[in-house]
Residue frames as a rotation matrix with the C-alpha (Angstrom) as fourth column:
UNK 1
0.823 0.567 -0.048 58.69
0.542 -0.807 -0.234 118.40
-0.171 0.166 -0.971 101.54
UNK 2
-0.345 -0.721 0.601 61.12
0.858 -0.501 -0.109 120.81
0.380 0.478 0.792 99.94
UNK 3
-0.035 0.410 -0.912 61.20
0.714 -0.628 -0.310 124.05
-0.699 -0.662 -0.271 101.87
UNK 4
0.520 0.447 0.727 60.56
0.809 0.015 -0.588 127.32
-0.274 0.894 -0.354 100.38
UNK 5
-0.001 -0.773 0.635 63.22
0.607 -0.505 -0.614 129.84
0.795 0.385 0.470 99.08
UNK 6
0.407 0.611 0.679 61.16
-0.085 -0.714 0.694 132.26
0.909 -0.340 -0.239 101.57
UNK 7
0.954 0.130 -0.269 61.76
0.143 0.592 0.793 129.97
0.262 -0.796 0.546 104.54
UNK 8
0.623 -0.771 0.133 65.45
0.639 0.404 -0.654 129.83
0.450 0.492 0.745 103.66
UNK 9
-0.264 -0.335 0.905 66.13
0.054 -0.942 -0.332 133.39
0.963 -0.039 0.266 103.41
UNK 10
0.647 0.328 0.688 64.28
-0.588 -0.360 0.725 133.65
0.485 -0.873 -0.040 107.14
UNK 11
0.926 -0.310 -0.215 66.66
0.307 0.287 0.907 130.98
-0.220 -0.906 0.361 108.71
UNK 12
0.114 -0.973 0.202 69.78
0.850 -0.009 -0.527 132.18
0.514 0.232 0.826 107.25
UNK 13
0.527 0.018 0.850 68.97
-0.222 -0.962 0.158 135.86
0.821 -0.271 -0.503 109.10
UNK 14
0.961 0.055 0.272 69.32
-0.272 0.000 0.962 134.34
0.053 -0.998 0.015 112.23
UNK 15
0.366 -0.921 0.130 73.03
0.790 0.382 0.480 132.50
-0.492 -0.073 0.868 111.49
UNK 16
0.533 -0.417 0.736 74.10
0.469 -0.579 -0.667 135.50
0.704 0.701 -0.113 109.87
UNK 17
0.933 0.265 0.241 74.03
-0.183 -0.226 0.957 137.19
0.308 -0.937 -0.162 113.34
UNK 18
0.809 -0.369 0.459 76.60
-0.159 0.614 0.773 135.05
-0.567 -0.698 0.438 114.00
UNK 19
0.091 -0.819 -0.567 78.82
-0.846 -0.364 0.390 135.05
-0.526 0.444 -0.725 111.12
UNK 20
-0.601 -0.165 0.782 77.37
-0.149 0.984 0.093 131.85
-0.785 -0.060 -0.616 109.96
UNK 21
-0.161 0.416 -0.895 76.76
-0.886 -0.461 -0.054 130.03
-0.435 0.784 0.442 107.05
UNK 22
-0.116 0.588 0.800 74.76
-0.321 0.740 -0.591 126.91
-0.940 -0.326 0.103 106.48
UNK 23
-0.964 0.082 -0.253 75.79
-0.193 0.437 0.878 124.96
0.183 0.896 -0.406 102.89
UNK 24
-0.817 0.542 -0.199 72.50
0.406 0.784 0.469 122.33
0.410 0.302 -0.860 103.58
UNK 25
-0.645 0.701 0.303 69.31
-0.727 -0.686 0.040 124.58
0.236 -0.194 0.952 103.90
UNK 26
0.081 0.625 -0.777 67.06
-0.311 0.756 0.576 121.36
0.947 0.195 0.256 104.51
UNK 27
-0.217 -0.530 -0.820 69.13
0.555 0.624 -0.550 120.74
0.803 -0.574 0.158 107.54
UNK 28
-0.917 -0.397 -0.022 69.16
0.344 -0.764 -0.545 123.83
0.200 -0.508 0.838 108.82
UNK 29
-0.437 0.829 0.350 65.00
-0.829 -0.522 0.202 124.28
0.350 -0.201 0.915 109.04
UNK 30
0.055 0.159 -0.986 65.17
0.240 0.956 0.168 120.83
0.969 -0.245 0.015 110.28
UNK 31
-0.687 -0.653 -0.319 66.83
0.591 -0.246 -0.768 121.90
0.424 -0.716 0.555 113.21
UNK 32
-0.919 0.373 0.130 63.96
-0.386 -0.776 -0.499 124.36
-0.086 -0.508 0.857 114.04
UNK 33
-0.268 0.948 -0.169 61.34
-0.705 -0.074 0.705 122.11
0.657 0.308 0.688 113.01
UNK 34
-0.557 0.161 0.815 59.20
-0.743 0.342 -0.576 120.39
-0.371 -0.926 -0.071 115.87
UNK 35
-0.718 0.394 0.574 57.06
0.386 0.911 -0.144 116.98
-0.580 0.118 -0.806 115.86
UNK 36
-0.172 0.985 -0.029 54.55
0.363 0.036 -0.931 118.76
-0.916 -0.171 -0.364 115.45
UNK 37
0.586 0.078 -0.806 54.88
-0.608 -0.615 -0.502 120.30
-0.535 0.785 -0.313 112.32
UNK 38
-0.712 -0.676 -0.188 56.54
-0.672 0.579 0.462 117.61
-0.203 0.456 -0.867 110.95
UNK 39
-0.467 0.637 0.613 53.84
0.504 0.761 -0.407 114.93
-0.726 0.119 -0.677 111.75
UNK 40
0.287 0.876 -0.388 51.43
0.064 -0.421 -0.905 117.94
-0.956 0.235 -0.177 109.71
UNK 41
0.662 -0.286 -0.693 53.83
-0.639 -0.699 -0.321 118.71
-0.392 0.656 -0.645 106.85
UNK 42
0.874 -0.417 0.248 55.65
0.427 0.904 0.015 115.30
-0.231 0.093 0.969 106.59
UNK 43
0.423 -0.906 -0.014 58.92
-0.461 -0.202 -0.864 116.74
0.780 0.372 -0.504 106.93
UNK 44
0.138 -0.677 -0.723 61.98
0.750 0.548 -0.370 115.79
0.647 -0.491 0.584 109.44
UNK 45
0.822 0.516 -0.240 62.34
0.410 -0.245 0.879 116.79
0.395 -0.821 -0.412 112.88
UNK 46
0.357 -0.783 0.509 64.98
-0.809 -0.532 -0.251 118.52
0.468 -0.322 -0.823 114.83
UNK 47
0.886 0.195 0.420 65.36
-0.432 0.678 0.596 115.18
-0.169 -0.709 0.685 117.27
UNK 48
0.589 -0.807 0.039 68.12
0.703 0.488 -0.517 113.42
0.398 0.331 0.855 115.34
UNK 49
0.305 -0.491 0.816 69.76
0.288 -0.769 -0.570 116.76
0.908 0.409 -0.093 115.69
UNK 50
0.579 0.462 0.672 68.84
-0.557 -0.378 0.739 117.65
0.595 -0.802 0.039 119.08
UNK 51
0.923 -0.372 0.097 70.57
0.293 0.844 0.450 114.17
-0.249 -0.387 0.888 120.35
UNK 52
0.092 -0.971 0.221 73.99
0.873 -0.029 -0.487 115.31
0.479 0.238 0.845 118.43
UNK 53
-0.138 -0.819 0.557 74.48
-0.138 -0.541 -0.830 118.77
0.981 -0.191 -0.039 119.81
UNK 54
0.955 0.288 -0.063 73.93
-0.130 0.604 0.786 117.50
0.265 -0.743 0.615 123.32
UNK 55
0.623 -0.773 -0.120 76.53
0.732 0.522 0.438 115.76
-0.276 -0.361 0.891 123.06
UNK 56
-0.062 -0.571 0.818 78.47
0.672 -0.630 -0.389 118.67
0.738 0.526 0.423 121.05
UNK 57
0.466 0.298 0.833 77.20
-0.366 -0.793 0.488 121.13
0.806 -0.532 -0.260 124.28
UNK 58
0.974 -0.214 0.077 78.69
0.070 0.603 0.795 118.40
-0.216 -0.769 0.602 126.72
UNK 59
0.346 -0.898 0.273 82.19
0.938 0.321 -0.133 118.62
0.032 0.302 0.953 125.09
UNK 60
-0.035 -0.285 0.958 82.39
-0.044 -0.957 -0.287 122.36
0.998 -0.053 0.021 124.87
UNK 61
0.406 0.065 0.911 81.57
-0.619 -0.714 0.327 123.02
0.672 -0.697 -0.250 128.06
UNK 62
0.782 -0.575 -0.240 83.48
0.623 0.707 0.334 119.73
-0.022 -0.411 0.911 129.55
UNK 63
0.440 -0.374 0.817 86.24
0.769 -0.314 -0.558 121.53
0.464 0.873 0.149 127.73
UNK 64
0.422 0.433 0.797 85.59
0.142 -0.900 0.413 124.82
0.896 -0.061 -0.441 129.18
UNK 65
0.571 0.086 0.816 85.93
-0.571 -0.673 0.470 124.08
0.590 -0.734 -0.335 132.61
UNK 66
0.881 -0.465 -0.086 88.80
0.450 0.768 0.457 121.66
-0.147 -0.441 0.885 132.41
UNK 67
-0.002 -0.762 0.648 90.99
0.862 -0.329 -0.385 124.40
0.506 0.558 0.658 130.76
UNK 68
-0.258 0.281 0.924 89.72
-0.072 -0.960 0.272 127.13
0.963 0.004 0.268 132.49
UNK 69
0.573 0.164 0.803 89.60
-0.764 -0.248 0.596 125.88
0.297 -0.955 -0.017 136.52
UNK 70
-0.764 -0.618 0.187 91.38
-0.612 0.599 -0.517 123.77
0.208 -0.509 -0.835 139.02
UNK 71
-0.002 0.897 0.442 87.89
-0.920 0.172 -0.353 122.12
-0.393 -0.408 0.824 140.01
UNK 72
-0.842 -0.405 0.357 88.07
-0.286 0.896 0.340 118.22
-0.457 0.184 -0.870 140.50
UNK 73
-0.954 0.251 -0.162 85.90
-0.208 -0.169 0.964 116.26
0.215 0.953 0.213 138.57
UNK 74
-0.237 0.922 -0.306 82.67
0.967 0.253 0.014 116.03
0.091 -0.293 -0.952 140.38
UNK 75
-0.137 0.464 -0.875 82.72
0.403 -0.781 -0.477 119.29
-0.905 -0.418 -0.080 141.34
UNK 76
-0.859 -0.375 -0.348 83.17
-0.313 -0.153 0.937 119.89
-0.405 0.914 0.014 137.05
UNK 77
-0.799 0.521 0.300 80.37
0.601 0.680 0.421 117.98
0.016 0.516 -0.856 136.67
UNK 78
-0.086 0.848 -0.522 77.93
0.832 -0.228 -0.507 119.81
-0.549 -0.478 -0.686 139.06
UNK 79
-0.363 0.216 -0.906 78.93
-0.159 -0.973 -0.168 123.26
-0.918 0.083 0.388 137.34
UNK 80
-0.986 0.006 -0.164 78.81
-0.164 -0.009 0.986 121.96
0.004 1.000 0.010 133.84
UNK 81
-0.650 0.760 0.001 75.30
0.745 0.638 -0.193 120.68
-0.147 -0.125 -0.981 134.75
UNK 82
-0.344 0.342 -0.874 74.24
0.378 -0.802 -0.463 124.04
-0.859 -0.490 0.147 136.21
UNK 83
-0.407 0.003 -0.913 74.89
-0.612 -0.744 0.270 125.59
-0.678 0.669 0.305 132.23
UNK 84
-0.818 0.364 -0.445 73.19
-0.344 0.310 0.886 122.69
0.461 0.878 -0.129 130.00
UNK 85
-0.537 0.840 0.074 70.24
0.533 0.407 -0.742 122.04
-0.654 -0.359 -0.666 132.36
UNK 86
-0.383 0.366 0.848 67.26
0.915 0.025 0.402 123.25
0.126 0.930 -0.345 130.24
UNK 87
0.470 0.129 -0.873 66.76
0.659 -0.709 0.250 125.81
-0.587 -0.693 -0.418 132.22
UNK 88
0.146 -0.765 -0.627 69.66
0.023 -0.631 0.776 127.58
-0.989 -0.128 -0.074 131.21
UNK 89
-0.795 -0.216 0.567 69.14
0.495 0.309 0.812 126.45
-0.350 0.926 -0.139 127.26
UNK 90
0.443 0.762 0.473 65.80
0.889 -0.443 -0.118 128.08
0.119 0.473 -0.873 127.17
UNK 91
0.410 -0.029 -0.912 67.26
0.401 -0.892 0.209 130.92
-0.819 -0.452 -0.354 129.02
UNK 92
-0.345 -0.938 -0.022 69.63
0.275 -0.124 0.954 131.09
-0.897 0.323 0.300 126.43
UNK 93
-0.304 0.741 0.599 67.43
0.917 0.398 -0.026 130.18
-0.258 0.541 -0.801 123.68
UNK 94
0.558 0.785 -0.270 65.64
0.794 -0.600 -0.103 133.99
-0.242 -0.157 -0.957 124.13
UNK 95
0.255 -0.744 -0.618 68.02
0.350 -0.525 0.776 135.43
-0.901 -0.414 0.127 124.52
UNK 96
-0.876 -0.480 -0.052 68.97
0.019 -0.141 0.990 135.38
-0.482 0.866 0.133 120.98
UNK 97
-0.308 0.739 -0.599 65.85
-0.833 -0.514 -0.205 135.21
-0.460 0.436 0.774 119.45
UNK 98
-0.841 -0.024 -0.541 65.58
-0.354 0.780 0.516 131.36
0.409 0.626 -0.664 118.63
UNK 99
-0.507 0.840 0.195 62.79
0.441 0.447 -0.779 130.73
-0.741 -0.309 -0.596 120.11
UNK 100
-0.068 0.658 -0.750 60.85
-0.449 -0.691 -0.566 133.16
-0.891 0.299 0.342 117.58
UNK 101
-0.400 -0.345 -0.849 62.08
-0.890 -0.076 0.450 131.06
-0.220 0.935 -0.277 114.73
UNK 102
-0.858 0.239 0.455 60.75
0.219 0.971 -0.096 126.86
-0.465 0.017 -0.885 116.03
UNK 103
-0.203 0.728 -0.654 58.03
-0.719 0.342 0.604 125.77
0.664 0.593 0.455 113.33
UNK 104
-0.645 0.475 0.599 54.85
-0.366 0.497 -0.787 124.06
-0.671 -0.727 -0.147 115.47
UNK 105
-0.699 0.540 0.469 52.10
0.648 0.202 0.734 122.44
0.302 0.817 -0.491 113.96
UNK 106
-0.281 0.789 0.546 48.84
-0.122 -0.594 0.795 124.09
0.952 0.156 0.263 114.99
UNK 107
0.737 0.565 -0.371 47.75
0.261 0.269 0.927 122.25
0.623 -0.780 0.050 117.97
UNK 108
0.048 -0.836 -0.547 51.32
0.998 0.063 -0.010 123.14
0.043 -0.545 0.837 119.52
UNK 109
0.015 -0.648 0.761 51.22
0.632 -0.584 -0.510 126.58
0.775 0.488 0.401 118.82
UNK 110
0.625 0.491 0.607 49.83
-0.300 -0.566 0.768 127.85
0.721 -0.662 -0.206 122.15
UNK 111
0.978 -0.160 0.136 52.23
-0.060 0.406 0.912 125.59
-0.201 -0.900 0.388 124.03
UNK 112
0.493 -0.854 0.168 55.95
0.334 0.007 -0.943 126.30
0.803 0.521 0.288 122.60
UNK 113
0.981 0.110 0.158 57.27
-0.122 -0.285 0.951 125.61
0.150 -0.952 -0.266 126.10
UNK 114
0.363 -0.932 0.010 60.89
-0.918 -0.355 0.178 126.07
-0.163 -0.074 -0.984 127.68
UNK 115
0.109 -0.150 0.983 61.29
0.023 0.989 0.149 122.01
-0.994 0.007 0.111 126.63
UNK 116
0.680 0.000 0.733 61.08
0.712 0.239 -0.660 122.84
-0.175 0.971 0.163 123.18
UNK 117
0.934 -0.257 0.248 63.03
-0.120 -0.881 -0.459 126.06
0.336 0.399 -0.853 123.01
UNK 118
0.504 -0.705 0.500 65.56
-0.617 0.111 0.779 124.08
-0.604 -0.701 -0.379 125.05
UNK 119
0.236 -0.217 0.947 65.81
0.496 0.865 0.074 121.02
-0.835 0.453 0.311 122.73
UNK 120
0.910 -0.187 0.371 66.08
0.214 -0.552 -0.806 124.00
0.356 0.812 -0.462 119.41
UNK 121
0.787 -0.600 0.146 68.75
-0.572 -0.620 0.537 125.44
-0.232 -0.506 -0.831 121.25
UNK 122
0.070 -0.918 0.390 70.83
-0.344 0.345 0.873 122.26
-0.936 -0.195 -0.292 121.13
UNK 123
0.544 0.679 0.493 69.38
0.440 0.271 -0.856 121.33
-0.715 0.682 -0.151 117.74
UNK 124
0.953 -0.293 -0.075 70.83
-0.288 -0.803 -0.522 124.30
0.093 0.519 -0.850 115.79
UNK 125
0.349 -0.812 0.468 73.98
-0.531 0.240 0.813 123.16
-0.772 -0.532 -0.347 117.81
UNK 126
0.227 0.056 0.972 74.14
-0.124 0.992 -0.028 120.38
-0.966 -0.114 0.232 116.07
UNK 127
0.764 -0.194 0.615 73.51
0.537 -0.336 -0.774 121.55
0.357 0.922 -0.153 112.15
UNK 128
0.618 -0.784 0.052 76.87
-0.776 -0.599 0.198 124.18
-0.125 -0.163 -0.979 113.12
UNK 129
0.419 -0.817 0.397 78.40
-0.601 0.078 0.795 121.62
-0.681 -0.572 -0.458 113.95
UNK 130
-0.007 -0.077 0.997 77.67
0.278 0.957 0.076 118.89
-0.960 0.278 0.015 111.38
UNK 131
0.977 0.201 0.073 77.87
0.205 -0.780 -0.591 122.35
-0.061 0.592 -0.803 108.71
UNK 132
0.884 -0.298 0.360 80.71
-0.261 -0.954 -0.149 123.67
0.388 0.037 -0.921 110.00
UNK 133
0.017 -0.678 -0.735 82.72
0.339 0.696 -0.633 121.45
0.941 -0.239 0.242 112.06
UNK 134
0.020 -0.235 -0.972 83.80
0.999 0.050 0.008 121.82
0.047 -0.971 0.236 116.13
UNK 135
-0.894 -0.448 0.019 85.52
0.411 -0.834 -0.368 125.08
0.181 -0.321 0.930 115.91
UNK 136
-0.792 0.376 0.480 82.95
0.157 -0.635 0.757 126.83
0.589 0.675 0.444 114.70
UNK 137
0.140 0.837 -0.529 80.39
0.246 0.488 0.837 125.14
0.959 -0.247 -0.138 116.73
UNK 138
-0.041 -0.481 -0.876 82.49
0.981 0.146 -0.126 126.20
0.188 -0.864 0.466 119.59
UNK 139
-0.810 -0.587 -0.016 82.65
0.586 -0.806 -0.080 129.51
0.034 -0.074 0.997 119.09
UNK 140
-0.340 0.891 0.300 78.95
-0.180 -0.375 0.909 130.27
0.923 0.255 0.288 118.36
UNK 141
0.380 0.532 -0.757 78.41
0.587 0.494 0.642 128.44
0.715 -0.688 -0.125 121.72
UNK 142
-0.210 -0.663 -0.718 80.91
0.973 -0.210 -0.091 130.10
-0.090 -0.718 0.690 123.86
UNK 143
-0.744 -0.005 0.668 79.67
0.383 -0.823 0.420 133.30
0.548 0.569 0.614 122.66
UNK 144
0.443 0.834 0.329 76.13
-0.302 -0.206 0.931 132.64
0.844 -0.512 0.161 124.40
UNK 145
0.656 0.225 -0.721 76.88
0.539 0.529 0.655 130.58
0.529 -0.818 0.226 127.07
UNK 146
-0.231 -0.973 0.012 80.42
0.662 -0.166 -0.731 132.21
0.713 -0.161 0.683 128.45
UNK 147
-0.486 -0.051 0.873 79.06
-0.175 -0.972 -0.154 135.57
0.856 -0.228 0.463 129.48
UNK 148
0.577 0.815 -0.057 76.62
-0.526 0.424 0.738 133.37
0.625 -0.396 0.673 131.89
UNK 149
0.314 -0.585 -0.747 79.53
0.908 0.415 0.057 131.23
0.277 -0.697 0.662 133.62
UNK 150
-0.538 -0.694 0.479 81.70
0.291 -0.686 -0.667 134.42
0.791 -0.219 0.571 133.80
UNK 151
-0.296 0.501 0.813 78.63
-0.552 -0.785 0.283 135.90
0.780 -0.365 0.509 135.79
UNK 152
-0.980 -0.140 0.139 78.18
-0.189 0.463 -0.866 132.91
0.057 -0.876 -0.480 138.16
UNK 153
-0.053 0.991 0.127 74.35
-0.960 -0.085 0.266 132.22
0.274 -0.108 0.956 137.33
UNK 154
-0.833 0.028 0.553 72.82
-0.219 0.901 -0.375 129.73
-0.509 -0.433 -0.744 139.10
UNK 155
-0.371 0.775 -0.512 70.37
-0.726 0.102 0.680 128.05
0.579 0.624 0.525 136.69
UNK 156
-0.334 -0.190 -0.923 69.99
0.176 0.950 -0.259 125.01
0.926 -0.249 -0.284 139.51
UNK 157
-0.827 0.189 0.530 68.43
-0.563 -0.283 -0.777 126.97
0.004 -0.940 0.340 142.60
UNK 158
-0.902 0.286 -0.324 66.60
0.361 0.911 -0.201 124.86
0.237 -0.298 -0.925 144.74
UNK 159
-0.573 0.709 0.410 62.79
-0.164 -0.590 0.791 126.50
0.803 0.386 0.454 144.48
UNK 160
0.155 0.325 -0.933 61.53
0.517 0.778 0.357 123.53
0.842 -0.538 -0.047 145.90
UNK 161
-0.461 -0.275 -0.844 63.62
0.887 -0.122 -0.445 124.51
0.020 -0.954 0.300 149.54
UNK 162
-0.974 -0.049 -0.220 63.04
0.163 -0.826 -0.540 128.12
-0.155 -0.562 0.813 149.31
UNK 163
-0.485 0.618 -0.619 59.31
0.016 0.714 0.700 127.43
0.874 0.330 -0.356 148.66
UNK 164
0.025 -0.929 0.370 59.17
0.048 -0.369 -0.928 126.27
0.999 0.041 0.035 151.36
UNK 165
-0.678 -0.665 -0.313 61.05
0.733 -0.642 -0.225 128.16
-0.052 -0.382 0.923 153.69
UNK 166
-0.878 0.380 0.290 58.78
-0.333 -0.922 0.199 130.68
0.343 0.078 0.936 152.62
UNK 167
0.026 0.999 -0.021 55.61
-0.044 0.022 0.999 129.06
0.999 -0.025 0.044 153.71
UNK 168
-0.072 0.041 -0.997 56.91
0.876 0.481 -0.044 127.75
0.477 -0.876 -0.070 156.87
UNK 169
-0.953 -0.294 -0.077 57.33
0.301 -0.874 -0.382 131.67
0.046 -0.387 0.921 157.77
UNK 170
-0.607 0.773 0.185 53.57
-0.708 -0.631 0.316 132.02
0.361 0.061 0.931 157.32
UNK 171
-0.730 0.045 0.682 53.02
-0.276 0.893 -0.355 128.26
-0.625 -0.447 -0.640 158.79
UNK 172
0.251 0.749 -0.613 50.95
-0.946 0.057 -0.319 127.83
-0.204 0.660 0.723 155.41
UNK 173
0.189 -0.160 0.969 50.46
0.164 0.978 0.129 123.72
-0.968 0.135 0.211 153.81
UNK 174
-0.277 -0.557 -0.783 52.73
-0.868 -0.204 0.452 123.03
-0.411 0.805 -0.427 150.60
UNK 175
0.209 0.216 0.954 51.54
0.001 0.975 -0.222 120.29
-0.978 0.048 0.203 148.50
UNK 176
-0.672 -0.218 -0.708 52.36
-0.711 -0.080 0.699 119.29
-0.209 0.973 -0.101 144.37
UNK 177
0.161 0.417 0.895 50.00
-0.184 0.903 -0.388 117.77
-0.970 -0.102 0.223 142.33
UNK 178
-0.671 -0.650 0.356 50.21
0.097 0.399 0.912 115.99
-0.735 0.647 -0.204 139.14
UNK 179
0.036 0.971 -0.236 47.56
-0.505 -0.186 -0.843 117.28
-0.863 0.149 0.483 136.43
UNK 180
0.823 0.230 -0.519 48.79
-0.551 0.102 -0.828 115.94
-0.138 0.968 0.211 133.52
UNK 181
-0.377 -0.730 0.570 51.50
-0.305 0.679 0.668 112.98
-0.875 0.078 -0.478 132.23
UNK 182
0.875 0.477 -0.083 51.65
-0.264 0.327 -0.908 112.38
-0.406 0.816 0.412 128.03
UNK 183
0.538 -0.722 -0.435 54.04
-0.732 -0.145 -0.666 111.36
0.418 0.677 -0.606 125.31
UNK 184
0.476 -0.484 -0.735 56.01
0.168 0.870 -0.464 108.02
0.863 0.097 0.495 124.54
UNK 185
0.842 -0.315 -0.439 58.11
0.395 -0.195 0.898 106.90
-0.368 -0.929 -0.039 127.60
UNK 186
0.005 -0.788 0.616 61.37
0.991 -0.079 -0.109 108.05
0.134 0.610 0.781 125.62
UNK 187
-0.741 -0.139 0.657 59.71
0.233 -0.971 0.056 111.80
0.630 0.195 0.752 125.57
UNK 188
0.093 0.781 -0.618 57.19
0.982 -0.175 -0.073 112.54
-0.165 -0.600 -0.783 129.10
UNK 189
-0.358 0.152 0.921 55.77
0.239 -0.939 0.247 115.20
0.903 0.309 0.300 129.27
UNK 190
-0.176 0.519 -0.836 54.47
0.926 0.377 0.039 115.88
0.335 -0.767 -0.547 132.87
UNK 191
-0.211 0.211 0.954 52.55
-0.401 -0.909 0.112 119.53
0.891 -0.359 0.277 134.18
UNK 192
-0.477 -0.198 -0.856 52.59
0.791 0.327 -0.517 119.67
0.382 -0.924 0.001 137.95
UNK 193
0.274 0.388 0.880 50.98
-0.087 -0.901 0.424 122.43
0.958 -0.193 -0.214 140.32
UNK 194
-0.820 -0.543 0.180 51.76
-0.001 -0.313 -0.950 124.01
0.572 -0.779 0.256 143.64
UNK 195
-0.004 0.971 -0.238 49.47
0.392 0.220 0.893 123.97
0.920 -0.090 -0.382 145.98
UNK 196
-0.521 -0.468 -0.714 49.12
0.621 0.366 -0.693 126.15
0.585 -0.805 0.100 148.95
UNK 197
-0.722 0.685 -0.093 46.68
-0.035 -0.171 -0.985 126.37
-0.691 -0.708 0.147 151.94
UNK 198
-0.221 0.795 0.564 44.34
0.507 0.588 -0.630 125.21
-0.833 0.146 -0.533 149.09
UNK 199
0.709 0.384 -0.592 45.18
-0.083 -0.788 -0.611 127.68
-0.701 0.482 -0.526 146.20
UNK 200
0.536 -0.573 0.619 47.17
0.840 0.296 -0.454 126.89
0.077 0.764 0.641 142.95
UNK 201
0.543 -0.380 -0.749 49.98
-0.180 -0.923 0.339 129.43
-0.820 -0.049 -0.570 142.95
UNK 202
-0.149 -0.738 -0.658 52.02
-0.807 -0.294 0.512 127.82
-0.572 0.607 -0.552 140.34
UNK 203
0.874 0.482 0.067 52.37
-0.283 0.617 -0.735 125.54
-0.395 0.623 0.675 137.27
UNK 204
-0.167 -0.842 -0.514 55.29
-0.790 -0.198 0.580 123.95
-0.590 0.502 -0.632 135.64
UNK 205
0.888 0.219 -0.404 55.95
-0.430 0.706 -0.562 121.38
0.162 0.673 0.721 132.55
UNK 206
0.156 -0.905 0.395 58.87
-0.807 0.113 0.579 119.00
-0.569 -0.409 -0.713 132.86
UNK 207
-0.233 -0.155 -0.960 60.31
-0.710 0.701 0.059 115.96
0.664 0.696 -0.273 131.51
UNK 208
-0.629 -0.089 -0.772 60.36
0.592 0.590 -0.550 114.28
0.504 -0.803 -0.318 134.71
UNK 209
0.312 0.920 -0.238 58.29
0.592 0.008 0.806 115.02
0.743 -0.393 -0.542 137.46
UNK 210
0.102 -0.940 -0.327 60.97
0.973 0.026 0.230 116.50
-0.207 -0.341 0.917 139.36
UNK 211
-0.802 -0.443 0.401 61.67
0.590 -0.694 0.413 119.06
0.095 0.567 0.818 136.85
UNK 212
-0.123 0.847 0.518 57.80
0.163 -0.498 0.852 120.04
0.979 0.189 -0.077 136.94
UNK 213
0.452 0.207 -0.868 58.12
0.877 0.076 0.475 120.41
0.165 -0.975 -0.147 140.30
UNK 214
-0.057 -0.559 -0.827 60.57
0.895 -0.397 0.206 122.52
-0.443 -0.728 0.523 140.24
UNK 215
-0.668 0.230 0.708 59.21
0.352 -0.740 0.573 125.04
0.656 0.631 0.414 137.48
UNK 216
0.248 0.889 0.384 56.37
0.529 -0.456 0.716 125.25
0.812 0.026 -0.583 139.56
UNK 217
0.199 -0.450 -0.870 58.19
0.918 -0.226 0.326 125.60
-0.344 -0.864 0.369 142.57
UNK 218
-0.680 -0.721 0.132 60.12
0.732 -0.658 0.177 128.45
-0.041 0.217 0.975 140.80
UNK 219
-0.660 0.544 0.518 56.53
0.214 -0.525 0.824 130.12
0.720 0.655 0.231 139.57
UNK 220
0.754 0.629 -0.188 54.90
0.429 -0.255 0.867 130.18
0.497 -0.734 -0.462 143.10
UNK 221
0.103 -0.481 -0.871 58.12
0.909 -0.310 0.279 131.86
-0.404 -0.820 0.405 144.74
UNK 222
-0.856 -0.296 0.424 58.16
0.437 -0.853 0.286 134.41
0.277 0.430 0.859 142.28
UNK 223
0.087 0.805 0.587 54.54
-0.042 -0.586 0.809 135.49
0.995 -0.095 -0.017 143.09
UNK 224
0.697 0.210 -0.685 54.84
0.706 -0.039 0.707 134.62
0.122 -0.977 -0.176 147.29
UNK 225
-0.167 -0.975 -0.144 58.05
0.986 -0.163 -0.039 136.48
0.014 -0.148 0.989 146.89
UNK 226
-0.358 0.225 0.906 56.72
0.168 -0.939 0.300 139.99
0.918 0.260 0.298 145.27
């Protein structure tokens, strides 16, 4: 499929922003385009993409905080985690406005969850980089992501514990259950719920079960919390 002129003009807005400029326009609405709208429209996916800036997000921010602390190299790891967990990519993600821009198919459009807006995030990465080269790719990153280290966010709090912590204070029962598990083993998908004293307080989506744990974890402390 051969995008249209229309399409074009809408993703170049967003790299303008930025002072960017994308030679391979195909590439670049790759980069925002999900399975799903691929499988519907027989075009190419962001995935290929997604896999390169990873890695391109792992090197900046490797980078980052070998040049820029004294911090040995576990403790390098744990922080660098902290800023490419997906968490902290969706967060990002919104921030700018890329999330407003990912092409779903139909059945997807109700569910354009912080897994996709996480994977775009590095996606886009990727076309910068494989457009533009490192620098560039560096600079567009360090832009978003910086102001976030500088500020010490913790994208990595432990829900789960405080959770809880918070029930035991009301001597309430905490349970997770699993409602849902799709999608090749390569890509799970897995929704989880909170459970507590027999009432659903939260909900999360995850790659791992884990992860859906802790979304939900995160989405029942915000409401026991208020």
């Amino acid at each position: 499929m051969i995008y249209e002129s229309g399409e074009r003009m809408k993703f170049d807005s967003f790299f303008k922003k930025y002072n960017i400029e994308i030679k391979n326009k195909n590439l670049m609405i790759e980069a925002f385009t999900h399975s799903s709208y691929s499988n519907e429209y027989h075009t190419k996916n962001y995935e290929r993409l997604e896999f390169l800036g990873d890695a391109v997000l792992q090197l900046i921010t490797s980078e980052y905080f070998y040049l820029n602390t004294d911090l040995k190299e576990g403790a390098m790891s744990k922080e660098r985690a902290c800023f490419v967990c997906e968490k902290a990519l969706a967060t990002y993600a919104k921030e700018i406005g890329l999330d407003k821009y990912i092409l779903v198919g139909k059945g997807q459009m109700k569910d354009v969850n912080d897994t996709i807006i996480a994977d775009v995030f590095e996606s886009v990465l990727g076309v910068i980089y494989l457009d533009c080269g490192f620098l560039e790719a560096k600079r567009y990153a360090e832009e978003i992501i910086l102001p976030y280290i500088k500020c010490d966010t913790n994208f990595l709090r432990d829900y789960k514990s405080l959770l809880q912590e918070l029930v035991q204070t009301d001597r309430g029962s905490l349970t997770y259950e699993l409602i849902s598990e799709s999608g090749p083993s390569h890509d799970k998908k897995f929704v989880m719920e909170v459970v507590i004293d027999g009432i659903v307080y939260g909900r999360g989506v995850g790659k791992s079960k884990k992860e859906a744990e802790q979304k939900a974890a995160f989405d029942a402390y915000q409401k026991r919390a208020k």
